[in-house]
C-alpha positions in Angstrom: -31.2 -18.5 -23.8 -27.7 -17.8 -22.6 -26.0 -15.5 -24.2 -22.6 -15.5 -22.8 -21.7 -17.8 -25.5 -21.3 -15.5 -28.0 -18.6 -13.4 -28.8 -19.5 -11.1 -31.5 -23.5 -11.0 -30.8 -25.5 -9.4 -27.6 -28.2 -12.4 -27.6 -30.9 -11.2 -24.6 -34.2 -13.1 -23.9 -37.0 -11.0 -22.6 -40.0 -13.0 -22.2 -40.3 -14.8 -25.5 -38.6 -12.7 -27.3 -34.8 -13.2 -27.9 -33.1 -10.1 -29.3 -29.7 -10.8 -31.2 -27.4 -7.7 -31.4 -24.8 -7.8 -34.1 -22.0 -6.4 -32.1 -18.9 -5.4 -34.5 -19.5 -2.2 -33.8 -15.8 -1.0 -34.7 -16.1 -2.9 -38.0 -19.9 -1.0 -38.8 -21.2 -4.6 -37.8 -19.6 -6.3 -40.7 -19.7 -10.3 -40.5 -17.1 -12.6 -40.7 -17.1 -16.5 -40.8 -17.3 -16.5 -36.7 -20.4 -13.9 -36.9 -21.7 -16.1 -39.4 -21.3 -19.3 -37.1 -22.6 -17.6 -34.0 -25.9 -16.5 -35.8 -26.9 -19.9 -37.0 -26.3 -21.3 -34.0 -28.5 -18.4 -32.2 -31.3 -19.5 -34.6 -31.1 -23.1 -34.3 -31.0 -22.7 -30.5 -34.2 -20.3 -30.8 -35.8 -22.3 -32.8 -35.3 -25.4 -30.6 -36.3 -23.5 -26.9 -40.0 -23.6 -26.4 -39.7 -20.7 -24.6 -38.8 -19.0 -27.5 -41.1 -17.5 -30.0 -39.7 -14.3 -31.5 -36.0 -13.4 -32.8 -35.4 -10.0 -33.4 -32.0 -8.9 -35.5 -30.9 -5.7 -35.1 -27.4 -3.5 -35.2 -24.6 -2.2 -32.4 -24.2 1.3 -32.5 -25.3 3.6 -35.5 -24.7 0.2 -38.4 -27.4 -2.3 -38.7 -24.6 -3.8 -41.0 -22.3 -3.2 -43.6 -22.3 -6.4 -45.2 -19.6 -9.7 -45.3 -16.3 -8.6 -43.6 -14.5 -7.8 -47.1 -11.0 -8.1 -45.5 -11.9 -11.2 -44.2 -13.2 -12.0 -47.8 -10.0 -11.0 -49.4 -7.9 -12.7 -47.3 -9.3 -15.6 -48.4 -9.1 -15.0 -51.7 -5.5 -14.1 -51.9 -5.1 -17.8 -49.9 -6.7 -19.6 -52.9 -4.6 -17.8 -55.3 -1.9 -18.5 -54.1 -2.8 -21.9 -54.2 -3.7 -22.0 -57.6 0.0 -20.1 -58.4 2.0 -22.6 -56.9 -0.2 -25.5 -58.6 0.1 -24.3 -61.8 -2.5 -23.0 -64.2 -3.8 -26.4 -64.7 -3.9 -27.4 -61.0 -7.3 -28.2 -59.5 -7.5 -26.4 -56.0 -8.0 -29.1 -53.0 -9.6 -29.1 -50.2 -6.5 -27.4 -49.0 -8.3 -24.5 -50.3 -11.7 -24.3 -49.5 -13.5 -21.3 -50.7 -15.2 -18.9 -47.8 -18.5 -20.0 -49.5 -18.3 -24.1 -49.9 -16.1 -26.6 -49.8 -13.3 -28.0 -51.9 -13.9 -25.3 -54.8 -11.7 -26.8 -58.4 -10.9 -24.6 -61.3 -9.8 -25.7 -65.0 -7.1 -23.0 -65.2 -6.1 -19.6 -64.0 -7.9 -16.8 -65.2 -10.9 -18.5 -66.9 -13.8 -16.5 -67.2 -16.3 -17.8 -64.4 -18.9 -19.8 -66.6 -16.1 -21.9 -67.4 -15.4 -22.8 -63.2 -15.7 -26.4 -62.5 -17.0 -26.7 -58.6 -16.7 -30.8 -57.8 -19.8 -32.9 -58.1 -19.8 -32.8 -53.9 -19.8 -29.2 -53.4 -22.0 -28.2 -50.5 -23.4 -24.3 -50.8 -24.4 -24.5 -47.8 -21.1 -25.8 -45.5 -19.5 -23.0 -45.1 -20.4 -20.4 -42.5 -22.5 -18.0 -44.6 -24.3 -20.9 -45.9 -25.2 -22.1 -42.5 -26.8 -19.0 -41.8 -28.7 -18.9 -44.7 -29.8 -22.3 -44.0 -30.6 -21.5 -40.5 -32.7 -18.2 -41.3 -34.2 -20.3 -44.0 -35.1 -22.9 -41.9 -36.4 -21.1 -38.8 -39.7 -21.9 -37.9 -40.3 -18.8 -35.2 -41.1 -15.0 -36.4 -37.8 -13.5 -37.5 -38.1 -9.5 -37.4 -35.7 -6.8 -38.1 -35.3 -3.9 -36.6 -32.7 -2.1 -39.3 -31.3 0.7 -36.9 -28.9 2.1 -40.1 -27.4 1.6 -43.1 -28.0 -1.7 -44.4 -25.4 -3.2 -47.2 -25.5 -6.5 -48.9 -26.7 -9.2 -46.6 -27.9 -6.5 -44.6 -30.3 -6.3 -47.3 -30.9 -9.5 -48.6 -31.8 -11.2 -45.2 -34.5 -8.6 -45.2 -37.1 -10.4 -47.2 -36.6 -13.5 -45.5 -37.7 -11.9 -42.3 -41.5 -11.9 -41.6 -41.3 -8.7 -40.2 -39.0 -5.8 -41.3 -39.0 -2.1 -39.2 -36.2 0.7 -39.7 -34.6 3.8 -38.0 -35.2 7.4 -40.2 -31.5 7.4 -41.1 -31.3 3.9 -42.7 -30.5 2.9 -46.3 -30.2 -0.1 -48.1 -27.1 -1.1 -50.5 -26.5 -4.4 -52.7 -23.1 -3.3 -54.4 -22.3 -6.8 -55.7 -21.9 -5.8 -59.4 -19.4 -3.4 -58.3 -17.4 -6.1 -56.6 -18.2 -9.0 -59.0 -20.5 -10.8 -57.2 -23.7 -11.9 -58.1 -27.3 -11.4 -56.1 -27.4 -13.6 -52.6 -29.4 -14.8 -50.1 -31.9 -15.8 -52.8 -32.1 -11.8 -53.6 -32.4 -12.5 -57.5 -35.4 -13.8 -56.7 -36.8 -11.7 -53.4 -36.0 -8.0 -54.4 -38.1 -8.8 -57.8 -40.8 -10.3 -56.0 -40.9 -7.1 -53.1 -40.0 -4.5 -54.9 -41.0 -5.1 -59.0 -38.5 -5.3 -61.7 -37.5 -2.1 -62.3 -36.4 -1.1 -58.8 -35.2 -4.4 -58.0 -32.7 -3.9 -61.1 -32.2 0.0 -60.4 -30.6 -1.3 -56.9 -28.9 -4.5 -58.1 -27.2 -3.0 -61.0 -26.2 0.7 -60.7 -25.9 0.2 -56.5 -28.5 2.9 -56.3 -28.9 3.1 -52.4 -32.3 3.1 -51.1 -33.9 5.7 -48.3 -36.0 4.2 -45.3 -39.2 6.1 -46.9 -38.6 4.4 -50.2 -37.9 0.8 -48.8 -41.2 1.5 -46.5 -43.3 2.4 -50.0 -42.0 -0.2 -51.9 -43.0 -3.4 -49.4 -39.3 -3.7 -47.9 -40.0 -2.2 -44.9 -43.3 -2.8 -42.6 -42.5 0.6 -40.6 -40.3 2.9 -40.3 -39.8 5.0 -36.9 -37.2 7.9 -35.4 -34.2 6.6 -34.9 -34.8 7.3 -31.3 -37.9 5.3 -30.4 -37.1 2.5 -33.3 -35.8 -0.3 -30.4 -39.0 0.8 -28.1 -41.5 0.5 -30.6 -40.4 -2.2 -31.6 -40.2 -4.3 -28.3 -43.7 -2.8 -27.8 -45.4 -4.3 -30.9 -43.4 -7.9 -30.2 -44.8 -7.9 -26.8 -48.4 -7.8 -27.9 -47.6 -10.1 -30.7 -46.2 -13.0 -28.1 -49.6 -12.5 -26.0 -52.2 -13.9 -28.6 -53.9 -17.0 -27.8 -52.1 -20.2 -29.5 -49.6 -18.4 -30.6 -46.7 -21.2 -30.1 -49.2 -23.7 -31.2 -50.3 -22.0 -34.3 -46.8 -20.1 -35.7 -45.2 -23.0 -37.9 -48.3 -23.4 -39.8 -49.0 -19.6 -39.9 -45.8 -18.9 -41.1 -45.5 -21.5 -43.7 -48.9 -20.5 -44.6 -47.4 -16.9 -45.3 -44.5 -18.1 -47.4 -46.3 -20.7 -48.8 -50.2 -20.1 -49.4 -52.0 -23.7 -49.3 -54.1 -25.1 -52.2 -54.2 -26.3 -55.8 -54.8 -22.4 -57.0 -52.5 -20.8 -55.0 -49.5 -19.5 -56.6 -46.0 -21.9 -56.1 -43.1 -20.0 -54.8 -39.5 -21.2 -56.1 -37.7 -23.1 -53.7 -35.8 -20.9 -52.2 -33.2 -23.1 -50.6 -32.6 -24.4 -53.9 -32.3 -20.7 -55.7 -29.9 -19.5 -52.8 -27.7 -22.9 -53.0 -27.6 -22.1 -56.8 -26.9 -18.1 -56.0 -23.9 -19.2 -53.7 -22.2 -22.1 -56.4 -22.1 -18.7 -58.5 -20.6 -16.9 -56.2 -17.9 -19.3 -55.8 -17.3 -19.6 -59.2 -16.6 -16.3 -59.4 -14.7 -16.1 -56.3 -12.3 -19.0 -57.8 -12.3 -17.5 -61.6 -10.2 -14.2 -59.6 -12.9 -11.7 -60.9 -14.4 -10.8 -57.7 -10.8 -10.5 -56.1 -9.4 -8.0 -58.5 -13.2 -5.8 -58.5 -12.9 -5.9 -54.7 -9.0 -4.7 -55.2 -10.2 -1.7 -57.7 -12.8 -1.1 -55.2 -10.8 -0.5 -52.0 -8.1 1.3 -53.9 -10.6 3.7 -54.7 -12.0 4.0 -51.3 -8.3 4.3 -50.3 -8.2 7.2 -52.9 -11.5 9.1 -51.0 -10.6 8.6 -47.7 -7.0 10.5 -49.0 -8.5 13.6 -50.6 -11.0 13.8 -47.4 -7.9 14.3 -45.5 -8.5 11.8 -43.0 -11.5 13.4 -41.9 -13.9 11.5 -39.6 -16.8 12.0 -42.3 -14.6 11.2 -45.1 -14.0 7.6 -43.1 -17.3 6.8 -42.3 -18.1 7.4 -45.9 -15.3 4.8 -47.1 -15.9 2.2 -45.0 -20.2 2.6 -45.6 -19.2 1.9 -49.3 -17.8 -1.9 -48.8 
């Protein structure tokens, strides 16, 4: 694969293994809508090169990745309410104002709570770039493996379970703040972190943002293995090379793998479709995006971190620690 395509990932190919670095190290490996872009197209070309049996995700610097790029986010909030402003309160928003997570998003009125959002009957979940990432991971055929080489937030975390195989660094943690910002479970997350981890944690993390230690997500099936930080990428590479060296290993992975996520026969358990639950997960999301709740929760939430980052003094530690809370 070449990757001099990409302008916010280090894609290599090493054998038949493709490593894809997220590489925003200056914004803790957030992702914005281009990240988002350049990783489902990194899939969908993996999953297409027969050469090509492993992708491996991992982090830039000391971040595996802090989540959606919330100024990116906000930004385009603040565009759609303006729009809705200058339309009036009863003024459907157009495709003049399509929502960072789908298409041509409508609202009743200003200020309506977000059960009462109308999304129109062509609303696509899945156009927008997020979406196409999701898709793409969803979709991918190939082993996907994580190597989580720090803190993990929000679709750090929920991309996790979707991987079939999940390693981490001694100093990572996992994060899903979305009730503290208004949103909702992702990346089909209401459905994943239950399944991995059991009820209680799964609603200990989601609801009081309870962050989560290496050790712990190792214990409680989120995490295969978890190494020193500084033999994590070694190890790593070393257990992906013997995997791409069994016999029939192209030949066999798509059934194996859907065989995995989906066991075969009449007794076998059905697993929800997940496309379906995260298509569903991100409508939410934008209805909550376009009722203004998950703008003004994401205001209150960087004032505050505005707030810390002030009484630390400006002190390297106090920064890290105010941008690791997005």
């Amino acid at each position: 694969m070449d990757g001099s395509q990409y302008k916010n990932l280090l894609v290599t190919q090493l054998g038949a293994v493709v490593t894809v670095i997220i590489n925003r190290r200056r914004n803790l490996n957030a992702i914005n809508n281009a990240t988002y872009l350049e990783l489902a197209r990194a899939l969908t070309e993996a999953d297409t090169n027969d050469t090509v049996s492993i992708v491996l995700i991992t982090g830039s610097g000391e971040y595996f990745c802090s989540g959606t790029d919330m100024l990116e986010f906000m930004q385009t909030v603040e565009r759609l309410e303006a729009l809705k402003r200058s339309q009036g309160s009863t003024g459907a928003v157009g495709s003049s104002g399509q929502s960072a997570l789908g298409s041509n998003p409508a609202v009743r009125s200003t200020g309506q709570a977000s059960s009462s959002v109308d999304l129109p009957h062509d609303f696509d979940p899945f156009a927008s770039p997020v979406g196409q990432f999701m898709r793409g991971v969803l979709r991918f055929s190939k082993i996907l493996v994580a190597a989580v080489n720090g803190p993990a937030i929000g679709i750090g975390v929920t991309l996790l379970p979707h991987c079939d195989l999940v390693f981490a660094a001694d100093s990572a943690t996992f994060w899903v703040p979305f009730l503290r910002i208004a949103l909702v479970p992702e990346f089909g997350s209401s459905v994943t972190l239950p399944q991995l981890l059991g009820r209680a944690l799964a609603n200990d993390l989601l609801l009081t943002s309870r962050v989560l230690s290496a050790d712990e997500a190792c214990r409680n099936g989120l995490v295969s293995r978890v190494f020193p930080d500084e033999i994590l990428q070694s190890e790593v590479l070393a257990i992906l090379s013997d995997i791409q060296q069994e016999a029939l290993f192209q030949k066999s992975l798509p059934l194996f793998k859907r065989m995995l996520r989906q066991p075969l026969g009449d007794s076998a358990p059905r697993q929800p479709d997940m496309e379906a639950v995260v298509g569903e997960e991100l409508r939410q999301v934008a209805r909550r995006q376009m009722a203004g709740e998950t703008g003004y929760a994401v205001r209150v939430t960087m004032k505050a971190m505005k707030a810390m980052k002030a009484a630390k003094g400006g002190s390297k530690a106090g920064t890290e620690k105010s941008r690791s809370r997005l």
